[in-house]
N, C-alpha and C positions, 0 to 999 in steps of 0.2 A: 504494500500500500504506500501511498506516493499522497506528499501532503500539497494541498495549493501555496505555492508560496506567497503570490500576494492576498489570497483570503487569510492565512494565518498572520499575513503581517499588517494589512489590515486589522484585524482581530484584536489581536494584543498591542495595536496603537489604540484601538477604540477602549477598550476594558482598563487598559492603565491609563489612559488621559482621563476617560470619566471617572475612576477609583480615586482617582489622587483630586479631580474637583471635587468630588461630594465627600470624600475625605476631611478637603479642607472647610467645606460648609457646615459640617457635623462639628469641628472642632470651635467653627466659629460662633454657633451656634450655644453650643454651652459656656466656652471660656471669651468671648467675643473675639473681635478682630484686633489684633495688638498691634501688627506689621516685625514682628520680630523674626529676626534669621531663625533659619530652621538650617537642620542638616542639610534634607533637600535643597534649600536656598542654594547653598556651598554649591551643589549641583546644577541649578535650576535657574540661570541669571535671573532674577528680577522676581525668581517667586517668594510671597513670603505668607504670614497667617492673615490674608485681605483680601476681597472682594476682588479688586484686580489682580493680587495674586494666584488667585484661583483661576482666572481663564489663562496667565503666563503658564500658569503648570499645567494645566489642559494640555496648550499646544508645545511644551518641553516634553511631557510626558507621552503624547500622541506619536510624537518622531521620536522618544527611545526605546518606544515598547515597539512603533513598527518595523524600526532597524532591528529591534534584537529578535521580534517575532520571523525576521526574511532570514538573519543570519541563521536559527533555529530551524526554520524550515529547512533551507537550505541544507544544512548541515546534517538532519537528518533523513534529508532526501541521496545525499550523498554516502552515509554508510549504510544505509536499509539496499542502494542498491549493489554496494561491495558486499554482503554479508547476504546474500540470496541464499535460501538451503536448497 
C-alpha cells in the first residue's frame, strides 16, 4: 500500500495548523491573552499566546506539518517499496 503524498501532506498541515489555533484559543480562553513567548514562539516567528498569534501559528504550523507530513509520506513510500515480501 502506497500513501498519497500530497493528501497526507495536506492532512497533517490541516490537523496541526488547526490543533495549534484552537490550542491557542482554549488556552486563551481560561488564562486570557498575555502575548508572552512560548516555546513554540522560539519556533514560530511572531506566534505568541494572542488573537493574532493564533492565525501566525495556523499558517507556521500549516507549512510544518505539510512538509513533515510529504517528507513522511515520502519516506515511507520509499521503504514499503524496498521491503516488498
Amino acid at each position: 500500500m502506497k500513501l498519497n503524498v500530497k493528501a497526507f501532506a495536506l492532512t497533517c498541515g490541516l490537523v496541526w495548523g488547526f490543533g495549534l489555533f484552537f490550542l491557542t484559543w482554549w488556552i486563551i480562553a481560561f488564562d486570557g491573552a498575555t502575548g508572552d513567548p512560548t516555546f513554540i514562539g522560539s519556533l514560530y516567528r511572531g506566534y505568541n499566546l494572542s488573537p493574532v498569534g493564533s492565525f501566525i501559528g495556523l499558517a507556521w504550523a500549516f507549512v510544518d506539518g505539510g512538509i513533515g507530513g510529504a517528507i513522511f509520506a515520502w519516506l515511507y513510500n520509499f521503504i514499503a517499496g524496498r521491503c516488498k515480501e
